[in-house]
PAZAPA-4460 file (N, C-alpha, C; in steps of 0.05 Angstrom, whole numbers, plus 32768, in hexadecimal, padded with zeros to 4 digits):
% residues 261
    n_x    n_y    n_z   ca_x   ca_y   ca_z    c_x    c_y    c_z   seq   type   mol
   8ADF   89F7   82B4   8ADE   8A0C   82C8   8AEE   8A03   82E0     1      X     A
   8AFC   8A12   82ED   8B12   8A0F   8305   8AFC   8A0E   8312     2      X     A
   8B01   8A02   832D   8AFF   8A07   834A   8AED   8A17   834D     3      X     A
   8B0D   8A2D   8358   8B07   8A3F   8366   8AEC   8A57   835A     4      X     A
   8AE4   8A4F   8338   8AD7   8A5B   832A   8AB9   8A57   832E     5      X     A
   8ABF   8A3B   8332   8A9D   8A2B   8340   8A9B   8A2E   834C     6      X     A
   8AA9   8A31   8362   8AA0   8A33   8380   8A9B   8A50   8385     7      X     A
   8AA6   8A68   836F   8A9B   8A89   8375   8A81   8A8A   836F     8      X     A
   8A78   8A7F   8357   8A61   8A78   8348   8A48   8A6B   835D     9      X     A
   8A4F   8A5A   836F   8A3E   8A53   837A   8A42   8A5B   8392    10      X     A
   8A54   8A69   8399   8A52   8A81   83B9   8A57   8A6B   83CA    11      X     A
   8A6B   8A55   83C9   8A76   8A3B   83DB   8A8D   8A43   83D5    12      X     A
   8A95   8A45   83F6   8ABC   8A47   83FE   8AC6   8A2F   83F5    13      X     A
   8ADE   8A38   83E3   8AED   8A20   83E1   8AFC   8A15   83F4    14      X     A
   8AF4   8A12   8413   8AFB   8A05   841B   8AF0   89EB   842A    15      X     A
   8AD2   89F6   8423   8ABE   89E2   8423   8AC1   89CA   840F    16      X     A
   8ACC   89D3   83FB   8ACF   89BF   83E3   8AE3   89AF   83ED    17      X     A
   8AF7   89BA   83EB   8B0E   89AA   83F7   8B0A   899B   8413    18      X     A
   8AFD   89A0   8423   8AF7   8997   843A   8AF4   8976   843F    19      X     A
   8AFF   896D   844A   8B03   8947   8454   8B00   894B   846E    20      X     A
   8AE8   8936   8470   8ADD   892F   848D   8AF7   891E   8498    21      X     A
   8AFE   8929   84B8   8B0F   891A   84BD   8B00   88FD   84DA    22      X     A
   8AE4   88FA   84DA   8AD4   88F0   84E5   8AE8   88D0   84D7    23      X     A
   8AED   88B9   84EE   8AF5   88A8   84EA   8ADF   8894   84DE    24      X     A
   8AED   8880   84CB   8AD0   8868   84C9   8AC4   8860   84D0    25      X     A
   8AAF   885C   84D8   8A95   885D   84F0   8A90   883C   84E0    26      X     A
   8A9D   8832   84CC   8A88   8817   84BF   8A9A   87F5   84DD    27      X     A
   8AAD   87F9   84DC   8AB6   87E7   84F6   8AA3   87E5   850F    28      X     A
   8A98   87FD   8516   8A8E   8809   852B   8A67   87FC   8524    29      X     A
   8A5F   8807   8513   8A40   87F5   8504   8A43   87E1   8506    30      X     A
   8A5A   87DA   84EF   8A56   87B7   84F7   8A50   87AA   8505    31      X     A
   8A5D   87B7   851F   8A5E   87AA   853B   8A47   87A9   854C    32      X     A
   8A41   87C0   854A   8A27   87C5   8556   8A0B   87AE   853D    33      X     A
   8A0F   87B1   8525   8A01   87A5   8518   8A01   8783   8523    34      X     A
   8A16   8777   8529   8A18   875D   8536   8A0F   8754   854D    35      X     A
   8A08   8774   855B   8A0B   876B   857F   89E4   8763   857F    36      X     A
   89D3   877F   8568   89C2   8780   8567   89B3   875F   8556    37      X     A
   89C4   875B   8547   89BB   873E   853F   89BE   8725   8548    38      X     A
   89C6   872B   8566   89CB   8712   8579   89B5   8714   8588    39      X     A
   89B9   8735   8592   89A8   8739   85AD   8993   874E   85A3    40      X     A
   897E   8746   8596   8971   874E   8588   8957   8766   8598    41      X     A
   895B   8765   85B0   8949   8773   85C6   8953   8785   85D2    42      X     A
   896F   8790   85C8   897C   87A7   85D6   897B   87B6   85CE    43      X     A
   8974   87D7   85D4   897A   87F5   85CE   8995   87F6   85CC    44      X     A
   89A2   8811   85C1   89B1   881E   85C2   89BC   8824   85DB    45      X     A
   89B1   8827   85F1   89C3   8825   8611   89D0   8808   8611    46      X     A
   89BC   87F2   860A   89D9   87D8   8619   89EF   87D1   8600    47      X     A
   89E6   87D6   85E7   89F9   87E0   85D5   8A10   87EA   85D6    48      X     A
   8A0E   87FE   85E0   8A21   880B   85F3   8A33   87FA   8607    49      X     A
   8A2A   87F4   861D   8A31   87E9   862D   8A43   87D7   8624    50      X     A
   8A34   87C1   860E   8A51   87B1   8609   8A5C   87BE   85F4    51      X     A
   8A5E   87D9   85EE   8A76   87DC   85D5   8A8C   87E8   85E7    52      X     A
   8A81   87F0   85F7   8A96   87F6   8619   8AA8   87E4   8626    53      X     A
   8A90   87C2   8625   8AA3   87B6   8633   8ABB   87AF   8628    54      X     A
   8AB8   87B0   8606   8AD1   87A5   85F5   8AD6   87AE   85E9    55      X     A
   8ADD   87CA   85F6   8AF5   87E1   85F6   8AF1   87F1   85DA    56      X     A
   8AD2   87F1   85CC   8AD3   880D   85BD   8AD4   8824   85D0    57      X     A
   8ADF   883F   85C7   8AE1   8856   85D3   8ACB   8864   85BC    58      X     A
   8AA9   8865   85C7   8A99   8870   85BE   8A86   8876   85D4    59      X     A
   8A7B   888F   85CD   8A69   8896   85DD   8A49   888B   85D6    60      X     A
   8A40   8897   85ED   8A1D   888A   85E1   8A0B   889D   85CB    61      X     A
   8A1E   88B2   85C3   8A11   88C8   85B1   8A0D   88B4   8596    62      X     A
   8A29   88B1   8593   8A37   88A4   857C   8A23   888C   8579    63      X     A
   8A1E   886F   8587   8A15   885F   8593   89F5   885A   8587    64      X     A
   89ED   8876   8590   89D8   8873   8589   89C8   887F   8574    65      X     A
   89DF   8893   855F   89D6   88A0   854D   89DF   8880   852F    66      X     A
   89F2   8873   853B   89FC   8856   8529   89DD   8848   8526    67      X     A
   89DD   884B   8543   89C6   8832   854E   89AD   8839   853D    68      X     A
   89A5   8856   853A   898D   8866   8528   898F   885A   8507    69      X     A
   89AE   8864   8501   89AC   885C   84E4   89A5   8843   84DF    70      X     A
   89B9   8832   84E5   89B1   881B   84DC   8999   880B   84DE    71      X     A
   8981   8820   84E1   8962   881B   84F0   8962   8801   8500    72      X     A
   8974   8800   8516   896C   87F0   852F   895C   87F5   8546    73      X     A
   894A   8804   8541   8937   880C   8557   892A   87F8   855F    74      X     A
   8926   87F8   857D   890E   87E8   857B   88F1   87F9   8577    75      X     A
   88E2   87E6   8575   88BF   87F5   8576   88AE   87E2   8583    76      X     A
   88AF   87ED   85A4   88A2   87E3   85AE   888B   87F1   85B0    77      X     A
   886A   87DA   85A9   8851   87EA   85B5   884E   87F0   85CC    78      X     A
   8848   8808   85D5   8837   8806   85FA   881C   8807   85EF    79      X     A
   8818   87EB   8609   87F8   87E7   85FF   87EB   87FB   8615    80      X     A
   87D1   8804   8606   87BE   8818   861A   87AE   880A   862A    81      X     A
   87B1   8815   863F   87A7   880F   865E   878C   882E   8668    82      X     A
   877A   8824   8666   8765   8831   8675   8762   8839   8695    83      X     A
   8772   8820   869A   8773   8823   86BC   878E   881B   86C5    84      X     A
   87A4   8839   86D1   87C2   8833   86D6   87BB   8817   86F1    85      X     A
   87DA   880F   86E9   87D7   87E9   86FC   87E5   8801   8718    86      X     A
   87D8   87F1   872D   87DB   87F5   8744   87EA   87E3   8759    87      X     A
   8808   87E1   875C   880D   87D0   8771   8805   87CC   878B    88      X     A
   8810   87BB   8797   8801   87B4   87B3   8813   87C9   87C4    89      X     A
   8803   87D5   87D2   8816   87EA   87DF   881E   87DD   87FA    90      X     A
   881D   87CA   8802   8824   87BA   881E   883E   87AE   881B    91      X     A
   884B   87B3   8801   886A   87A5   87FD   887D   87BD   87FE    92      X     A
   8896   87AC   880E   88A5   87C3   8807   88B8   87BB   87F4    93      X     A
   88D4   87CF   87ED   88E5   87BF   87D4   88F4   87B6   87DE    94      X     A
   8903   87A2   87CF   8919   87A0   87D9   8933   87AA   87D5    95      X     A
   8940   87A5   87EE   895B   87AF   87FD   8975   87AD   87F3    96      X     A
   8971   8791   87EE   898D   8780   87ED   8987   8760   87DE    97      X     A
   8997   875A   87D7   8995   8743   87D0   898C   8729   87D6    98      X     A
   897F   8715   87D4   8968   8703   87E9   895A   870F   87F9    99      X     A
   8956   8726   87F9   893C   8735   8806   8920   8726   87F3   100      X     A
   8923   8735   87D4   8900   8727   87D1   8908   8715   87B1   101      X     A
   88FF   8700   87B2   8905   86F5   8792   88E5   86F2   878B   102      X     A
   88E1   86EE   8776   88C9   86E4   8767   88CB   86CC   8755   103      X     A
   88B7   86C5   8750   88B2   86A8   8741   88A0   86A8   873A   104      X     A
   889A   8690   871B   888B   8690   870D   888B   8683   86F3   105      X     A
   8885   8673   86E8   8885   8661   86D2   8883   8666   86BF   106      X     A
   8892   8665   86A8   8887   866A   868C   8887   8650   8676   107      X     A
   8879   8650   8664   8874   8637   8653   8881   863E   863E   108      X     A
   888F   8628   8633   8895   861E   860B   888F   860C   860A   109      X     A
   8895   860C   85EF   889A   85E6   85E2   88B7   85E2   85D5   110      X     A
   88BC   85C7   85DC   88D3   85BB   85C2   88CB   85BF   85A3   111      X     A
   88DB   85B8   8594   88D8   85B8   857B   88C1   85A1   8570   112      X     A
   88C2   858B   857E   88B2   857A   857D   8892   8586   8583   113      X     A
   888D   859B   8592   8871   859C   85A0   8867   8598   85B5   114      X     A
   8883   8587   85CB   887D   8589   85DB   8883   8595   85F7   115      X     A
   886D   859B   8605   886B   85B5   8616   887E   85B4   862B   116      X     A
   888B   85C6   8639   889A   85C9   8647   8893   85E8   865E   117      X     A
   889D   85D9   8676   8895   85F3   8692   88B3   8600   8695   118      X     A
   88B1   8616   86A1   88CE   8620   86AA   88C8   8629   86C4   119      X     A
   88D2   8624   86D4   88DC   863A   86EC   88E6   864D   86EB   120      X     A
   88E0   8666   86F1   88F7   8684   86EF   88F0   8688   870B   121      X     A
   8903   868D   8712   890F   86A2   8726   891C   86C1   8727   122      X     A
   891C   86D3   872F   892E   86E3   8731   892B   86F8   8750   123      X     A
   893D   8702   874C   893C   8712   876B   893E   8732   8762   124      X     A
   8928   8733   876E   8921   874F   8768   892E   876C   876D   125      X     A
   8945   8766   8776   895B   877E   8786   896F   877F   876B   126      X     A
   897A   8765   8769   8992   8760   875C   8989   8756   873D   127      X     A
   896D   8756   8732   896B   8749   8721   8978   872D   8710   128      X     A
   8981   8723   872F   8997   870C   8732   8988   86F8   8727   129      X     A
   8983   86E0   8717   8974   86CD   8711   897D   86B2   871D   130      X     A
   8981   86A6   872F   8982   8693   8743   8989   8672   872F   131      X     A
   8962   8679   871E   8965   8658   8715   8950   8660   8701   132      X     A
   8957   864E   86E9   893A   8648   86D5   8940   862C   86CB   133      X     A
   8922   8623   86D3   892C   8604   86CF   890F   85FA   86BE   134      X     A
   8917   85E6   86B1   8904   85E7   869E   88FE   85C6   8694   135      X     A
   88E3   85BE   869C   88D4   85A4   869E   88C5   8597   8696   136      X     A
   88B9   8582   868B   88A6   857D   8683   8887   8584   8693   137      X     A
   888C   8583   86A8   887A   8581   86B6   887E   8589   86D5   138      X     A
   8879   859F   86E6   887C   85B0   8705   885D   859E   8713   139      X     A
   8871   8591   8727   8862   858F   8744   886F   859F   8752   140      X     A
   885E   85A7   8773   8868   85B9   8788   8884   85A8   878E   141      X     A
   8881   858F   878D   8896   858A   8798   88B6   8590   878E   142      X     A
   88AF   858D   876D   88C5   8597   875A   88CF   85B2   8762   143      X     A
   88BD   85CD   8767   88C6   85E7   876D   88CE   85E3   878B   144      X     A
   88C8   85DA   8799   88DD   85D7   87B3   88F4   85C4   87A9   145      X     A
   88FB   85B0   87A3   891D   85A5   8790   8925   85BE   8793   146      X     A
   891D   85D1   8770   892F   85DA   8768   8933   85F7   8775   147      X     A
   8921   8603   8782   892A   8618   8794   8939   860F   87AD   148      X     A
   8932   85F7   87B8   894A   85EE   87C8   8972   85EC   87BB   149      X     A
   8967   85E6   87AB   898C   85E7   8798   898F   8603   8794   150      X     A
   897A   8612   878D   898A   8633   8788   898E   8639   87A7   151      X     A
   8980   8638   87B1   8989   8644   87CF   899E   8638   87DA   152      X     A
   89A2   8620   87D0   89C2   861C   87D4   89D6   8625   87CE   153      X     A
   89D6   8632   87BA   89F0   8648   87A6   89EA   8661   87B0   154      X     A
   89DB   8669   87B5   89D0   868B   87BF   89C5   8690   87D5   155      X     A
   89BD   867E   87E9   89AF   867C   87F8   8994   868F   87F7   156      X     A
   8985   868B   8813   8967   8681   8819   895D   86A3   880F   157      X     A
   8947   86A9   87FD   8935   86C5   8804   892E   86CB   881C   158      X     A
   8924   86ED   8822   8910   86E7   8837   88F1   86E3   882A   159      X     A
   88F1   86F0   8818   88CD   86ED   8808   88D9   86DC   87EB   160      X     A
   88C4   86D6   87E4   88C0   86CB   87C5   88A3   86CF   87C0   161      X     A
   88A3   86E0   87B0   8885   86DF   87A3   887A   86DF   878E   162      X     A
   8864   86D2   8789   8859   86B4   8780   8843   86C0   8770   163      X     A
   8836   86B4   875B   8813   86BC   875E   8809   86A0   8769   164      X     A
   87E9   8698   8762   87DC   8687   8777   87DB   866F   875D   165      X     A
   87F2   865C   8752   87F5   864B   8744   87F8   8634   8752   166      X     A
   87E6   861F   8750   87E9   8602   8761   87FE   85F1   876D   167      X     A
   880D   85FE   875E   882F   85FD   8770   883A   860C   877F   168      X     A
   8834   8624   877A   883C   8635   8791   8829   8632   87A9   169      X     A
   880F   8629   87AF   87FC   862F   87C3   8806   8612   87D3   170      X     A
   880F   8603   87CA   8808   85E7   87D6   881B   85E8   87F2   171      X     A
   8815   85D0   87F9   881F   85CC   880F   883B   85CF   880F   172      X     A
   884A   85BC   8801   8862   85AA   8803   8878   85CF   87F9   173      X     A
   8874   85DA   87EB   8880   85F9   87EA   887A   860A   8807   174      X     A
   8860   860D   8817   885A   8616   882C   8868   860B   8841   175      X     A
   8868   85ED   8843   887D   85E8   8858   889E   85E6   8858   176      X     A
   88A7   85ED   883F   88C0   85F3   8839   88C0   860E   8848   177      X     A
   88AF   8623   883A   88B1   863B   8842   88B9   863A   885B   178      X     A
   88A6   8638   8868   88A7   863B   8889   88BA   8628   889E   179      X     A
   88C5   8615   888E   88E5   860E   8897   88F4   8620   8893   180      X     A
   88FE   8626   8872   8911   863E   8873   890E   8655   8878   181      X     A
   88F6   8662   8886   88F3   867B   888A   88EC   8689   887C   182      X     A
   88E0   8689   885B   88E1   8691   884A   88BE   8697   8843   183      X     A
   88BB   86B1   8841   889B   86B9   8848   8897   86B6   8827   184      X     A
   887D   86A7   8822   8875   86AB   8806   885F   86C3   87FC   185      X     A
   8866   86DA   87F1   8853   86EC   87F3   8841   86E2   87D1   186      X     A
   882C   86E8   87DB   8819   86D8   87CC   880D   86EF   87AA   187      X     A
   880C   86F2   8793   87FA   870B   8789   87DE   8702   8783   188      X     A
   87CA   871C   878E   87B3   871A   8784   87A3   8709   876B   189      X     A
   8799   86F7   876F   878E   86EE   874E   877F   8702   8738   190      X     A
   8795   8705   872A   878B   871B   8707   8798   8729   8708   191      X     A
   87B6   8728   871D   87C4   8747   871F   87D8   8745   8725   192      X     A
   87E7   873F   8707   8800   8734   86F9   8816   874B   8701   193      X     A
   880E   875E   8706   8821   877D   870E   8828   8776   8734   194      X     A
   8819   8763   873C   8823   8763   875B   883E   8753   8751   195      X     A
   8841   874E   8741   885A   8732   8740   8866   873B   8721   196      X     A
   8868   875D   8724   887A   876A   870A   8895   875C   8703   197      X     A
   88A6   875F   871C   88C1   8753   8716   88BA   8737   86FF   198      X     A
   88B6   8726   870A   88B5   8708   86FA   88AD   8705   86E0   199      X     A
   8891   871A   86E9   8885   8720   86C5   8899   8732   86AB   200      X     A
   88B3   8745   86B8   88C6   874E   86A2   88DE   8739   86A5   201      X     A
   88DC   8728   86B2   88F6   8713   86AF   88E5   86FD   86A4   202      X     A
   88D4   86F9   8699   88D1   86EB   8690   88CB   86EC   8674   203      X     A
   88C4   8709   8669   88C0   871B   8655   88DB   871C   8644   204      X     A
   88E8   871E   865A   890A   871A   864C   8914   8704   8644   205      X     A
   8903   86F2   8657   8915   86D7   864D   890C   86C9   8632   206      X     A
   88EE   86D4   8634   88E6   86C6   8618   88E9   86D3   8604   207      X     A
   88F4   86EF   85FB   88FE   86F4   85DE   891A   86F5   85DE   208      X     A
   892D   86F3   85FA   8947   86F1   85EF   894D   86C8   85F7   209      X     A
   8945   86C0   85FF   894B   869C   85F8   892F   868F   85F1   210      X     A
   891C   8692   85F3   8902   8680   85F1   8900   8680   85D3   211      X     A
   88F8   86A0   85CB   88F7   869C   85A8   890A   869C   859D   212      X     A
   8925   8699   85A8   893C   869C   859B   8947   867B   8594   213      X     A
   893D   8670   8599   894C   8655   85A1   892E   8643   8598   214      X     A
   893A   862E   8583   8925   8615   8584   8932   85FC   859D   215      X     A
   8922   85F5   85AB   892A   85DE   85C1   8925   85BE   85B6   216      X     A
   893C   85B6   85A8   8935   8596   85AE   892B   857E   85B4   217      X     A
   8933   8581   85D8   8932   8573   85EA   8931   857F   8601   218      X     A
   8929   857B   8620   892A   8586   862C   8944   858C   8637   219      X     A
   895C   8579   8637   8972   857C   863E   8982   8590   862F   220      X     A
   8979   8597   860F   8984   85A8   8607   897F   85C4   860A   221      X     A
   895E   85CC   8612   8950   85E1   8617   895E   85EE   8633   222      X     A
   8965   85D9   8649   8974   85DE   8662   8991   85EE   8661   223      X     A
   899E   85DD   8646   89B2   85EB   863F   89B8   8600   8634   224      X     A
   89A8   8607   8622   89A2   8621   861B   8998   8632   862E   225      X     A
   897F   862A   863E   8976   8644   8653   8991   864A   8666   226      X     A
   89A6   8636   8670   89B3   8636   8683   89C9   864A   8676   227      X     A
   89C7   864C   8660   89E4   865D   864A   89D6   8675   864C   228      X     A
   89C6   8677   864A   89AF   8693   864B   89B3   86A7   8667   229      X     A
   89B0   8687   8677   89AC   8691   8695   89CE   86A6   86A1   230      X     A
   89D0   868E   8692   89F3   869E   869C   89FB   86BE   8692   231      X     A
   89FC   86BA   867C   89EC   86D5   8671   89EA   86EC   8678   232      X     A
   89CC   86EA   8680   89BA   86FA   868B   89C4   8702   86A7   233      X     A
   89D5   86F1   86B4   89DB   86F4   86CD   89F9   86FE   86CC   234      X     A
   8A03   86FE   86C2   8A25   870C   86C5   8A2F   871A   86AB   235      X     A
   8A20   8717   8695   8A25   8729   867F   8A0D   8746   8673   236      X     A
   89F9   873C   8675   89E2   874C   866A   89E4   876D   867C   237      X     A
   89E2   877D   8676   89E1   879B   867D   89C3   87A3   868A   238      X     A
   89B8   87A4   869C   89A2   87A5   86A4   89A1   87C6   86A5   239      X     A
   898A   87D5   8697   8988   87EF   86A0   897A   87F7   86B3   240      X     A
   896D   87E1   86C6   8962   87E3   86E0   8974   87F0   86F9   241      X     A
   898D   87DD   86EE   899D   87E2   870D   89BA   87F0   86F9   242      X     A
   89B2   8801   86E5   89C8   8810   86DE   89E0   880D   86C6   243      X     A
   89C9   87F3   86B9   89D8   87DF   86A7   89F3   87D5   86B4   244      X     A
   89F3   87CB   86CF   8A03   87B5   86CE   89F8   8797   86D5   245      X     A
   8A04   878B   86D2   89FF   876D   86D6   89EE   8762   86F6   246      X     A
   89E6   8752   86EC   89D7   8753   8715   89E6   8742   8726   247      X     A
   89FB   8738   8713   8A0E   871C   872A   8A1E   8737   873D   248      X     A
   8A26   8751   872D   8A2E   8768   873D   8A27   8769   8751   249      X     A
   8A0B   8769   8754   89FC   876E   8771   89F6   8757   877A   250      X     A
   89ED   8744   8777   89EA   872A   8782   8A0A   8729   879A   251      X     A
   8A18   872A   8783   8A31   8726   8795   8A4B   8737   8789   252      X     A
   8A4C   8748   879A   8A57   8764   8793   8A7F   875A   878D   253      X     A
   8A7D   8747   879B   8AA2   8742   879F   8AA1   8729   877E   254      X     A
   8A99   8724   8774   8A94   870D   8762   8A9D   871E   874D   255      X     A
   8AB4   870E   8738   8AC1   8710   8725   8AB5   871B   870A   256      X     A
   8A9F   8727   870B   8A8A   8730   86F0   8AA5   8740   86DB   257      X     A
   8A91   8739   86C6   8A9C   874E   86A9   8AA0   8765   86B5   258      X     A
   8AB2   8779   86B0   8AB7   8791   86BB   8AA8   87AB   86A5   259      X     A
   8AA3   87C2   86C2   8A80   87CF   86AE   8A97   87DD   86AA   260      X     A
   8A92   87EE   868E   8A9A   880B   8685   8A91   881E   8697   261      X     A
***
């Protein structure tokens, strides 16, 4: 049977038959995205984007994110249910500008060995700039005045940093730093982890894109890794807070960053 005989038979234009998608190969384009998602295993379809921008695919985010669908890269995140919405402290205001307010706050691992290890995070809450993460066997007050004394050397001084009520933060030897450099420590309520939001999603970040991503050694190697991380997170990562660009942007607006699409 011809063609044109089948296709009367079944009431389809033959030109449907004949018809060739002229839609270019989209498998170059998956790949890529398939790679970015198996590095950076915590990103949507927006920062996806962002870097197929920075290295010059010409794709939109339709495209982007109908790839991103197929190849079932969703994430699925739970929202856990809350009976009572969290209430900030309404006596703060936001910040402005950059070294206006940073936050701080510790998070724990281990080496491969088992043994335990403290970190310092920092970040500044304007610029989602991350200052310093330094990472110890063991934090006295005096340790967190060191090493905030060295970041405030590269970026200089906050006006606030705020803290929750952890035996390092309360002590003396951080309080009389404070009040040399001018630097007010705003304190959060005890049980109310939402006064001190910022620190609690930078720290959320840090531990599924380097904490579980990475077995640590030694501590010298764990430093080197967080510090490869840190860099990172600070002049490459797409933040959709401040617009998915980078926060070294705003930290310091004249500074040589990756250039945004």
């Amino acid at each position: 049977m011809s063609i044109r005989r089948a296709c009367a038979v079944l009431e389809v234009d033959t030109s449907t038959y004949h018809y060739k998608s002229r839609r270019p190969d989209q498998t170059p384009l998956a790949a890529r995205i398939r790679e970015i998602c198996e590095t950076r295993i915590r990103y949507g379809y927006r920062r996806v984007q962002v870097l197929l921008r920075r290295e010059g695919w010409t794709v939109n985010h339709k495209r982007t994110h109908r790839i991103y669908n197929e190849l079932g890269l969703q994430l699925r995140n739970k929202t856990p249910k809350r009976r009572v919405k969290a209430k900030l402290r309404e006596d703060r205001m936001a910040a402005t500008r950059p070294n206006d307010v940073w936050a701080m706050d510790f998070v724990h691992d281990q080496l491969a060995t088992g043994r335990k290890i403290r970190v310092l995070t920092v970040v500044d809450t304007f610029s989602r700039f991350s200052p310093v993460i330094d990472p110890r066997f063991s934090y006295r007050a005096g340790d967190v005045v060191g090493t905030l004394e060295k970041a405030c050397a590269r970026v200089g001084y906050p006006k606030t940093i705020r803290v929750d009520q952890g035996s390092e933060f309360v002590s003396r030897d951080l309080d009389l730093w404070a009040y040399t450099k001018g630097v007010t420590l705003d304190f959060s309520r005890p049980g109310k982890p939402t006064d001190n939001a910022f620190i609690e999603a930078f720290n959320g970040r840090f531990r599924i894109e380097c904490l579980n991503a990475h077995w640590f050694l030694t501590l010298a190697d764990a430093a080197e890794k967080m510090e490869a991380w840190l860099r990172y997170y600070n002049e490459d990562r797409p933040h959709g807070a401040i617009g998915y660009k980078s926060p070294i942007t705003l930290q310091n607006p004249g500074s040589a960053a990756s250039p945004l699409p």
